[in-house]
C-alpha positions as CSV (number, residue, x, y, z in Angstrom):
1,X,41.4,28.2,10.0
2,X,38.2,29.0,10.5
3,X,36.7,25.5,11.7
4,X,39.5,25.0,14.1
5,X,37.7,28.3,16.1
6,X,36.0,26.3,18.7
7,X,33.6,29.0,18.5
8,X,33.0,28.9,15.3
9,X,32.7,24.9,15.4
10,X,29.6,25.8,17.8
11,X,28.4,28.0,15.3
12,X,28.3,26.3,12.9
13,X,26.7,23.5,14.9
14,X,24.0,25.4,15.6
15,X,23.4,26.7,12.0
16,X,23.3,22.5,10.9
17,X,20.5,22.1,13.6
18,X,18.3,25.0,12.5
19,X,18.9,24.6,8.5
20,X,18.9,21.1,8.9
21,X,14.4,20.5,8.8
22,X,14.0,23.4,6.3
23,X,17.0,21.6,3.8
24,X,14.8,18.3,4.2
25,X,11.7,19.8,3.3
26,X,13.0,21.7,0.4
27,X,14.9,18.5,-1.6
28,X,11.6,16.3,-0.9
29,X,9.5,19.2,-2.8
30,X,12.6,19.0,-5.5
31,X,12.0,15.7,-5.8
32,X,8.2,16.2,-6.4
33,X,9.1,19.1,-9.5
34,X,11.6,16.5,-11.1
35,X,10.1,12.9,-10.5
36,X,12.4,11.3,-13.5
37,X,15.3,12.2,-11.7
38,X,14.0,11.2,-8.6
39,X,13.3,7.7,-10.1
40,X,16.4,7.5,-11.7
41,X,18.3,8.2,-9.0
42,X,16.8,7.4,-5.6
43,X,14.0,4.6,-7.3
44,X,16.2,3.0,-9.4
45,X,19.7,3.0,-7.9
46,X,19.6,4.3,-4.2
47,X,16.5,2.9,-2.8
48,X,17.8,-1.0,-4.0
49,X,21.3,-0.4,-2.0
50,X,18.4,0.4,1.3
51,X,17.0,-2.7,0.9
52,X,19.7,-5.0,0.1
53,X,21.2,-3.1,3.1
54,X,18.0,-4.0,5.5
55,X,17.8,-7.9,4.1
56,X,21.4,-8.1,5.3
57,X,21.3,-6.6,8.9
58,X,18.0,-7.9,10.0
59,X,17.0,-10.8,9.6
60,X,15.5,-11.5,12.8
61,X,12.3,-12.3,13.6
62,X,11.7,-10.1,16.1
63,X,10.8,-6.5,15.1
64,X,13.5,-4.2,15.6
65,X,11.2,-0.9,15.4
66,X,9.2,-2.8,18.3
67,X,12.4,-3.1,20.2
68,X,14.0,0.5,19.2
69,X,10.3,2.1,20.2
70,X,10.5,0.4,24.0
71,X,14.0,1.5,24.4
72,X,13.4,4.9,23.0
73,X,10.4,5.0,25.6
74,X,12.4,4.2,28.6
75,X,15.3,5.7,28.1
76,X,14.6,9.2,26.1
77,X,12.5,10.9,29.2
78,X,15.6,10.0,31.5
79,X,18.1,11.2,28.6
80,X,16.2,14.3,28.9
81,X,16.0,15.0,32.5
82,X,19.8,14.4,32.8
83,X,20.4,17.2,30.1
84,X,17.9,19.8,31.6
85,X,19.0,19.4,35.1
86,X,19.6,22.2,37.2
87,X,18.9,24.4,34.3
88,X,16.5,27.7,34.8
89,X,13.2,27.2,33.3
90,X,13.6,29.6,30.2
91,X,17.2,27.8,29.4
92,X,14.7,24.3,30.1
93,X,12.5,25.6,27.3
94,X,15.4,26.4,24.9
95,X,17.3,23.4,25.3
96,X,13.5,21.6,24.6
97,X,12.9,23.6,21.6
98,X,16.3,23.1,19.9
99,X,16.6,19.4,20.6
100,X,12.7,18.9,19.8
101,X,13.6,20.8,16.1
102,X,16.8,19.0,15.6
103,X,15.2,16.1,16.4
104,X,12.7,16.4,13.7
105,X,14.9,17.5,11.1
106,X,16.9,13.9,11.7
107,X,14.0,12.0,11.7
108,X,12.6,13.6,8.8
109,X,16.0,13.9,6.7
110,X,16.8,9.9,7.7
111,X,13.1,9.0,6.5
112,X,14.0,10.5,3.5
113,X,16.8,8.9,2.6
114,X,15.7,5.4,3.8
115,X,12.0,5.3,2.0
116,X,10.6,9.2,2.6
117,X,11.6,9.8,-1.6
118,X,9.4,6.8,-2.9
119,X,6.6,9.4,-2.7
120,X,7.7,11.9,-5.6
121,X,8.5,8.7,-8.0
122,X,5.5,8.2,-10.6
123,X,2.2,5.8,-9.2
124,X,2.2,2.6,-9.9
125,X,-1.3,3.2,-12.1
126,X,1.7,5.8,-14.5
127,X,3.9,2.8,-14.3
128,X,1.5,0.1,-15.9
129,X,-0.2,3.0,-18.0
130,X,-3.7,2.5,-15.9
131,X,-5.9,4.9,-15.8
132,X,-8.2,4.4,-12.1
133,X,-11.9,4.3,-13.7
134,X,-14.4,6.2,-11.1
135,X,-17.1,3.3,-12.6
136,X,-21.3,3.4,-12.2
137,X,-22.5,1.6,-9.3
138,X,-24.0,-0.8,-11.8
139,X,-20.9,-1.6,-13.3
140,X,-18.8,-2.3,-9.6
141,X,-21.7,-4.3,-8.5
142,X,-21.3,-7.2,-11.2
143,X,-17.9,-7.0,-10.9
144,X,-18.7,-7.6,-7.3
145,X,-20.7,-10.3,-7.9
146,X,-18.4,-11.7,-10.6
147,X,-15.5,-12.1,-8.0
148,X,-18.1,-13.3,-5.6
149,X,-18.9,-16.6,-8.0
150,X,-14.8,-16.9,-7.8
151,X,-13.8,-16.5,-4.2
152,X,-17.0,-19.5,-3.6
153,X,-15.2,-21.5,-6.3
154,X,-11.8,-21.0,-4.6
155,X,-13.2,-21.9,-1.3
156,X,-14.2,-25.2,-2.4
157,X,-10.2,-25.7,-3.9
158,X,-9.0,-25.1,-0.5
159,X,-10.3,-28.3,0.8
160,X,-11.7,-26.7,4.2
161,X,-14.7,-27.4,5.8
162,X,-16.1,-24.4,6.6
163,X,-14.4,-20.9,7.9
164,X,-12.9,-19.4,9.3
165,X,-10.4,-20.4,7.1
166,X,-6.7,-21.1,8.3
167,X,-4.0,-20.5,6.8
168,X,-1.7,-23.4,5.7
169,X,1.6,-22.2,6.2
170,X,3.8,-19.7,8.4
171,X,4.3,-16.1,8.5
172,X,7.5,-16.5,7.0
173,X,7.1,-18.7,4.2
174,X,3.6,-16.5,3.4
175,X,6.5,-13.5,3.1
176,X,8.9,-16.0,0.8
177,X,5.2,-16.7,-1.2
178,X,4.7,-13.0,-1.7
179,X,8.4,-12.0,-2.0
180,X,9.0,-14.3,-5.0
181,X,5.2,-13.8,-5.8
182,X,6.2,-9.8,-6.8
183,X,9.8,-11.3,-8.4
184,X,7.8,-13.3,-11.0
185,X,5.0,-10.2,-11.8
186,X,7.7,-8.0,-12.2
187,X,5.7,-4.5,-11.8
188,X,7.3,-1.6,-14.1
189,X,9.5,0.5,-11.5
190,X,10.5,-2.2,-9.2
191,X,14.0,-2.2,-9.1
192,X,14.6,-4.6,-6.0
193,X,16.1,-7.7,-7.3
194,X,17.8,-8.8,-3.7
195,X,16.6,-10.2,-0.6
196,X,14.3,-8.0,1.5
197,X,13.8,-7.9,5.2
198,X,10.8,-10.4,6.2
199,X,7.4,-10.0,7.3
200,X,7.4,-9.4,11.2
201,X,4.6,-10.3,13.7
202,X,4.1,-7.5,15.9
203,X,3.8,-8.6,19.2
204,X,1.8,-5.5,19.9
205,X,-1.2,-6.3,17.7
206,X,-3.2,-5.3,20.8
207,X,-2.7,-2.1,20.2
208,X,-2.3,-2.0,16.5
209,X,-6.1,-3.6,17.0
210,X,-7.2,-0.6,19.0
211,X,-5.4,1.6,16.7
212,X,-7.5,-0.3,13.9
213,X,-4.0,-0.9,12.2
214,X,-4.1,-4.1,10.5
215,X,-0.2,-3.7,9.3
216,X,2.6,-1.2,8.8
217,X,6.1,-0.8,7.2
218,X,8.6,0.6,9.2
219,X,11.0,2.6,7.2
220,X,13.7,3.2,9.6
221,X,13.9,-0.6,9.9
222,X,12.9,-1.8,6.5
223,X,10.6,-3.8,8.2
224,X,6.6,-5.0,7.2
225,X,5.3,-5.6,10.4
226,X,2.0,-7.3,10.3
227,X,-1.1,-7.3,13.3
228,X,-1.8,-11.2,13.6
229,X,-4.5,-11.1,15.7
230,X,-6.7,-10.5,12.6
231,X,-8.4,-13.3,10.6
232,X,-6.3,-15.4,9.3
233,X,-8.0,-14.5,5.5
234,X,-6.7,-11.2,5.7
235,X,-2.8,-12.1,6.3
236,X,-1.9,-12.5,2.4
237,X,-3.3,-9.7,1.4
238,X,-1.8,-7.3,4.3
239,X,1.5,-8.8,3.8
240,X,1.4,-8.2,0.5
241,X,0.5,-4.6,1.4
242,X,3.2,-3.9,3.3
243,X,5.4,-5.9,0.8
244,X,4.6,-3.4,-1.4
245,X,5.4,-0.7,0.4
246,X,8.8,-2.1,1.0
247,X,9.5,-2.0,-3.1
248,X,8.5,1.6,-3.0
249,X,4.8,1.8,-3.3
250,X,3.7,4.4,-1.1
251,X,0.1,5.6,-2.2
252,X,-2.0,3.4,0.2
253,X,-4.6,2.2,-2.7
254,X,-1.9,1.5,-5.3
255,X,0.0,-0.8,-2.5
256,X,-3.8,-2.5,-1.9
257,X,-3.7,-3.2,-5.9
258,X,0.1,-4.5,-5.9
259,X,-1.1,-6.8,-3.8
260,X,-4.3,-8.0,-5.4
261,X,-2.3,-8.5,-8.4
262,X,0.4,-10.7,-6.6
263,X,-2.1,-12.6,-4.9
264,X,-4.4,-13.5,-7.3
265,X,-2.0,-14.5,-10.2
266,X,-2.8,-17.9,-11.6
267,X,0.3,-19.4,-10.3
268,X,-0.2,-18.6,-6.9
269,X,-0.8,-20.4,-3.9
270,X,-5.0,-21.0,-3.7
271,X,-5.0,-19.7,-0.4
272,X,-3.0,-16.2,-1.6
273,X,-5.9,-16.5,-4.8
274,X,-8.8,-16.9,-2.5
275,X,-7.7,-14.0,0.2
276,X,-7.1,-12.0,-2.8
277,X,-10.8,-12.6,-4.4
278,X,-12.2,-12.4,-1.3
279,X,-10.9,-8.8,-0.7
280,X,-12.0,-8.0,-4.2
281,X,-15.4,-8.7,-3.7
282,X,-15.6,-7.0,-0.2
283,X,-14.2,-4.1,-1.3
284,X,-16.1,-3.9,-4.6
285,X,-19.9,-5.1,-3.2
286,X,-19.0,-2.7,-0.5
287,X,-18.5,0.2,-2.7
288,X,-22.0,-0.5,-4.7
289,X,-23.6,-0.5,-1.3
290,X,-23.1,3.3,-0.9
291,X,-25.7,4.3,-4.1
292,X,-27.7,0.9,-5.0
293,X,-30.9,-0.5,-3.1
294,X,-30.2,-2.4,-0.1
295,X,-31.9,-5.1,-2.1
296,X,-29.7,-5.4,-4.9
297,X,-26.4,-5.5,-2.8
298,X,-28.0,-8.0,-0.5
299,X,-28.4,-10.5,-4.0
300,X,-25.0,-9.7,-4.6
301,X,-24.0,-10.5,-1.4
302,X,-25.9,-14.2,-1.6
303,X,-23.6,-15.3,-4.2
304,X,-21.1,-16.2,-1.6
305,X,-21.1,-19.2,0.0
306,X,-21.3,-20.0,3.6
307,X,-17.2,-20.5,4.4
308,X,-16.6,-17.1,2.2
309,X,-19.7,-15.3,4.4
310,X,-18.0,-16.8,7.9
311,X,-15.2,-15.6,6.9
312,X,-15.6,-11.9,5.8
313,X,-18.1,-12.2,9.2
314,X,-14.7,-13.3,11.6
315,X,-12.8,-9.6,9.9
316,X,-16.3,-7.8,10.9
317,X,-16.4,-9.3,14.3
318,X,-12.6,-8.8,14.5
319,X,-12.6,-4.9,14.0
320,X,-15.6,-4.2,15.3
321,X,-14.6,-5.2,18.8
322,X,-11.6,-2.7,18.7
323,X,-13.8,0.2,17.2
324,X,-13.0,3.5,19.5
325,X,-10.8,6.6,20.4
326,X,-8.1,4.8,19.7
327,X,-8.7,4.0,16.1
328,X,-10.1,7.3,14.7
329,X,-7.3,9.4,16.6
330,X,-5.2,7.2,14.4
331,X,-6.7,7.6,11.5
332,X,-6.5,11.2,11.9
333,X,-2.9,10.9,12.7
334,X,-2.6,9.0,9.4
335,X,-4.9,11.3,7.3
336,X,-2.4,14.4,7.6
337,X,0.8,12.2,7.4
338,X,-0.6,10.5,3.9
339,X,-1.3,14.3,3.3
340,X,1.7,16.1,4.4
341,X,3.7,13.7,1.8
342,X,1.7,14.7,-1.2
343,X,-1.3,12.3,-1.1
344,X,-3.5,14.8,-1.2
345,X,-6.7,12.1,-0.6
346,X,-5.4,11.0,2.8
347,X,-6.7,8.3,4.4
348,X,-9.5,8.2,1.7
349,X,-6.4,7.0,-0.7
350,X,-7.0,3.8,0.4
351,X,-10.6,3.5,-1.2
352,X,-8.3,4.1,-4.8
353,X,-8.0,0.2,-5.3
354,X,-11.7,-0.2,-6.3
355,X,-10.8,2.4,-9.1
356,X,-8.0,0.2,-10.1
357,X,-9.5,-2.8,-9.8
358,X,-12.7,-1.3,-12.1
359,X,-9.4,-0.3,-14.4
360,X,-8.3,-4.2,-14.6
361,X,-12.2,-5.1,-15.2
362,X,-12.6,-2.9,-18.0
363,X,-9.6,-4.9,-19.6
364,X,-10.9,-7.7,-19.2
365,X,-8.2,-8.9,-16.5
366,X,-9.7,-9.0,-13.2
367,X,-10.8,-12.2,-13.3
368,X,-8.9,-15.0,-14.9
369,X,-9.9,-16.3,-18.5
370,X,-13.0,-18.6,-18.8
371,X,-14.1,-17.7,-15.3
């Protein structure tokens, strides 16, 4: 038999390691040309088996990428030395260059199969038949100011003082909130009807900070990992982010509007409501700010009371301290992964939630009835 030729075994070997990147990238653009089967069969029946598989394996609350990262960084550079070792420099060089390609075609066929596929399945704006509205100035800015009147009102129902406003609850049972928060919307396309891995606090927020990464999900562990360093405001909405992303939402802006609409459903927590509102009319004023007069958005911006205004000024204050190298290099980073996987936007993806929000105005559903 041919396979029982130990040379041919190494042959063969080798051919696995070489084909093994180019057979990845190929089935991800098949998955791009036929997206039905891709949701049929990844979306709606392999991707669920992923996450059940995650929720059961890890449910500790320490972040296993975090622990999988340190080990990786202490232990691959002395993996490597011990495999090069005595080795000429030109067989050095080869046995880099193999193990650096096979290396990537692992990562990037395992990424695949454990979230990677979630990018050729149709947006969530196809799945709810919204269409993102590129809106006048005008138009965002009393939106803005609308959801401005609300998050002041909301303020008031939480009962605090002044802000910065704390959360009332855990990490944990903010994750259970949003968890059973996406159970009860029930978005078209979300097939995950299990338990999912919780929210994890990175205990490197530090550098998430100076990376200006407020949270990320991790698909080799199936984890959302959040930065909790920031402002305690921002935590429901982030989570819910990176919730989102975990169900298979990969476009950055549609995962922002997944979570607005978890957040601010009627029957959520106040706290979710107001964090949810709050980001609304950041994101919306903001946006108006680029074309109106400086006058107009600063009317706008008056319509928020004084715990709202301290704080959107704590998430300012936050960022602004970590502002660098650090961040834009990883922005950059980000810019060409979002684009490498068919966002063709990049990081400017993001900004796509104020056209989906404008979407929800336009139906007369951003903000609740009689408000």
């Amino acid at each position: 038999m041919l396979y029982n030729d130990p040379g041919n075994r190494i042959a063969m070997a080798r051919v696995l390691k070489l084909a093994l990147a180019p057979v990845a990238i190929v089935a991800l653009q098949l998955a791009f040309l036929f997206p039905e089967l891709t949701e049929r069969w990844y979306g709606e029946m392999a991707y669920p088996l992923v996450v059940r598989w995650f929720a059961a394996v890890n449910r500790s609350s320490s972040s296993y990428a975090e622990i999988g990262v340190g080990a990786a960084i202490a232990l691959v550079p002395f993996a490597i030395y011990l495999s090069i070792r005595g080795m000429s420099r030109r067989q050095k060089l080869v046995r880099l260059l193999g193990a650096s390609w096979f290396g990537a075609g692992i990562t990037l066929t395992v990424f695949l199969l454990l979230w990677g596929f979630n990018y050729a399945r149709p947006s969530l704006p196809d799945r709810l038949g919204l269409s993102p509205v590129n809106a006048d100035a005008r138009r965002v800015l009393e939106a803005g100011k609308r959801a401005a009147r609300l998050t002041t009102m909301l303020f008031a129902e939480l009962r605090q003082e002044r802000g910065p406003t704390e959360m009332p609850f855990s990490l944990e049972e903010l994750a259970t909130r949003v968890d059973l928060g996406y159970h009860d919307l029930g978005l078209p396309g979300d097939f995950i009807d299990s338990a999912t891995t919780p929210a994890k606090m990175l205990r490197s927020s530090v550098l998430f900070s100076h990376l200006g990464i407020s949270g990320i999900f991790v698909p080799f562990t199936g984890e959302p990992s959040v930065n909790t360093l920031q402002p305690d405001v921002s935590l429901p909405m982030v989570v819910a982010h990176e919730k989102a992303h975990q169900r298979g939402i990969t476009h950055e802006g549609d995962a922002s509007f997944a979570a607005f609409l978890v957040c601010s459903r009627e029957t959520a927590d106040v706290y979710l409501r107001y964090s949810a509102y709050l980001f609304a009319t950041r994101r919306l004023i903001g946006e108006a700010s680029y074309t109106l007069p400086r006058n107009d958005v600063l009317e706008a911006w008056k319509l928020i009371g004084p715990g709202p205004v301290e704080d959107l000024a704590a998430i300012q204050d936050f960022w602004s301290r970590y502002e660098g190298a650090a961040s834009a290099t990883a922005s950059r980073v980000n810019d060409r992964y979002l684009r490498a996987f068919g966002v063709n936007e990049g990081v400017a993806s993001y900004g796509r939630v104020v056209e989906l929000l404008m979407a929800l105005d336009e139906e007369g559903r951003l903000l609740p009835e009689n408000r």
